[in-house]
C-alpha positions as CSV (number, residue, x, y, z in Angstrom):
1,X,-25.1,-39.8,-44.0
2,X,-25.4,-39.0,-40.5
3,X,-26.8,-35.7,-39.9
4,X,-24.2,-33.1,-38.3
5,X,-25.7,-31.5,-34.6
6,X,-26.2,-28.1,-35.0
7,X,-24.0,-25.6,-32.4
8,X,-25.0,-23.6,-30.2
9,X,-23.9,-20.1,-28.8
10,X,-23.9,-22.3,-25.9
11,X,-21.2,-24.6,-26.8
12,X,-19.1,-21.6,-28.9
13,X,-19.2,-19.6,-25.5
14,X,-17.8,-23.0,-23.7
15,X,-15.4,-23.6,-26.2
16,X,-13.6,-20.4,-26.1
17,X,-13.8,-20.5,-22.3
18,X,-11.6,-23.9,-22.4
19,X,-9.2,-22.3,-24.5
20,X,-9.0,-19.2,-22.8
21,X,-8.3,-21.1,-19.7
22,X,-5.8,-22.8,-21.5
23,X,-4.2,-20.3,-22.9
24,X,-4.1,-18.2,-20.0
25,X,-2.0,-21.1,-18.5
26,X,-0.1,-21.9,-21.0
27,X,0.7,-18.3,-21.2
28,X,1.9,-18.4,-16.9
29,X,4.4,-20.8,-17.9
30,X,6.2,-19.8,-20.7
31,X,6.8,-16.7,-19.0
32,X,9.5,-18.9,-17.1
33,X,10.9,-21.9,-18.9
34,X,10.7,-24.3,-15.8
35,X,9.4,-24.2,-11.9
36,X,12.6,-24.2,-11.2
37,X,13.8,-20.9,-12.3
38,X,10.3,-20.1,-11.5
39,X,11.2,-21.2,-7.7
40,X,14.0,-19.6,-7.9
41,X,12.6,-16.2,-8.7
42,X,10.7,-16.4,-5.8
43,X,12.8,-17.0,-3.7
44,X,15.3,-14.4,-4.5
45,X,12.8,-11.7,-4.6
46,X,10.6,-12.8,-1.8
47,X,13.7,-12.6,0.7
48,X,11.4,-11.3,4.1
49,X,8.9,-13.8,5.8
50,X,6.7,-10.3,5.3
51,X,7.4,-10.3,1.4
52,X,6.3,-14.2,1.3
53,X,3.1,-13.6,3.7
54,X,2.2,-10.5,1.6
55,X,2.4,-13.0,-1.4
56,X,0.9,-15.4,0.1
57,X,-1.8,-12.7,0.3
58,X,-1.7,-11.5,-2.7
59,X,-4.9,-14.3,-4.0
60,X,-7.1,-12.0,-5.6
61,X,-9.4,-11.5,-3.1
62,X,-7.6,-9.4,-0.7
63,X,-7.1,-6.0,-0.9
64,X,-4.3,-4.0,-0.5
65,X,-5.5,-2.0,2.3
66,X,-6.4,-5.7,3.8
67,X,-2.7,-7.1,3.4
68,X,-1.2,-4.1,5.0
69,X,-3.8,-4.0,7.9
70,X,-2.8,-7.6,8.6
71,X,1.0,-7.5,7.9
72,X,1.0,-3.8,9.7
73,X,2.7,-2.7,7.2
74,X,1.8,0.7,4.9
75,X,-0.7,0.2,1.8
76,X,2.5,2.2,-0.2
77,X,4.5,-0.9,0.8
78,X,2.4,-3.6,-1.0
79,X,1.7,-0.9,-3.8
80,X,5.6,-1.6,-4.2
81,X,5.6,-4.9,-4.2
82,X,3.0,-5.3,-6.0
83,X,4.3,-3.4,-8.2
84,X,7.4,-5.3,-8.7
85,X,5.8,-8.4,-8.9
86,X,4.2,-7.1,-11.8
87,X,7.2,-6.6,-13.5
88,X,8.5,-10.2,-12.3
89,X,5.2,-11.8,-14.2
90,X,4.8,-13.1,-10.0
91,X,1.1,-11.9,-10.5
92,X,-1.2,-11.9,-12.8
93,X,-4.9,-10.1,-12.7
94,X,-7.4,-11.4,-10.4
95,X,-9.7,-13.5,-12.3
96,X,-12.5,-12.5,-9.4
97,X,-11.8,-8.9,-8.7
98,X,-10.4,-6.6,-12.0
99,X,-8.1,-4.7,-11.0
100,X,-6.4,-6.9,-7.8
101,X,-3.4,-9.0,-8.7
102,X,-3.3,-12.9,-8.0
103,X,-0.1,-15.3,-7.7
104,X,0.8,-16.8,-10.1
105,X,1.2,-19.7,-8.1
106,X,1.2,-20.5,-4.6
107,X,4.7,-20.7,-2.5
108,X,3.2,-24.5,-1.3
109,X,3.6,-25.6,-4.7
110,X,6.8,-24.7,-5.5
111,X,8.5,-25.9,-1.7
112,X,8.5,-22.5,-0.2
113,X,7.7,-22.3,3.0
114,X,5.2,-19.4,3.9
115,X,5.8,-18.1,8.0
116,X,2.9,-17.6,10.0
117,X,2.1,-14.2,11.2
118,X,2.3,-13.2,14.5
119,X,-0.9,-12.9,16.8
120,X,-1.9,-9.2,17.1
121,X,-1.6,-8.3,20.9
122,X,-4.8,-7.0,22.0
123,X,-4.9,-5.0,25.1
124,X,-7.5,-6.3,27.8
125,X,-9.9,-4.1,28.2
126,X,-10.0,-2.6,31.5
127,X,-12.5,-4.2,33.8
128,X,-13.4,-1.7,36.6
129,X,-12.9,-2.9,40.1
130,X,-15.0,-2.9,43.3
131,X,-14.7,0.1,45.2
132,X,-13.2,-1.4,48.8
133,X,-12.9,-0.2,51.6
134,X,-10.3,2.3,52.8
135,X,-10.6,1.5,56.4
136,X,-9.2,-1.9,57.4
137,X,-11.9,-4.5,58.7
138,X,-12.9,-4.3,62.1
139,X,-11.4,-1.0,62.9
140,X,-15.3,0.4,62.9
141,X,-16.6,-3.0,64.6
142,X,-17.1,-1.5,67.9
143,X,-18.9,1.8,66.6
144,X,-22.0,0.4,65.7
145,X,-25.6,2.3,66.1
């Protein structure tokens, strides 16, 4: 009789990762009962190019403070959609940062196209000029000395 290998906390601790993982998906998906209703969820409720781009955004990693800096748009107004999307199951928590919502999924995967945002108009800084000359040249050619 072959003798049975002894587990480790190691391999317990992997195993209920795996099935965490797995459940966590499986969980994502019966929340809608196929991508398409998924998809179309998405696309009723993200119905602004600044609702999908705020979204798109919404990975985890950024902030709220960050998405309304970059969609200039108030940190109230992602706290609403946020919000929303809560109640939608459109995010979930951030596995990286507790406490920040993630997609779901992304728009790319379901077809949705997500608009680029518009560059942020800078103004030049002001370079100073040379000081010229009030006098026009030559006027003070002859007055040398």
């Amino acid at each position: 009789m072959p003798a049975e290998k002894e587990t480790t906390l190691k391999d317990v601790m992997e195993s209920v990762e795996r099935l965490n993982r797995t459940m966590k998906e499986v969980a994502k998906w019966t929340k809608f009962q196929s991508v398409s209703r998924l998809r179309e969820t998405l696309v009723r409720e993200l119905n602004t190019p600044q609702k999908k781009m705020a979204y798109d955004l919404t990975d985890g990693n950024h902030s709220r403070r960050e998405i309304a800096e970059e969609l200039q748009i108030t940190d109230d107004t992602v706290r609403s959609m946020w919000d929303k999307w809560h109640e939608l199951a459109l995010v979930e928590e951030s596995e990286t940062r507790k406490g920040r919502p993630q997609r779901v999924i992304s728009l790319d995967e379901v077809g949705i196209e997500v608009p680029k945002p518009k560059p942020k108009t800078l103004l030049a800084p002001s370079v100073p000029q040379p000081a010229q000359d009030t006098q026009p040249q030559g006027e003070n050619l002859g007055q040398q000395g």
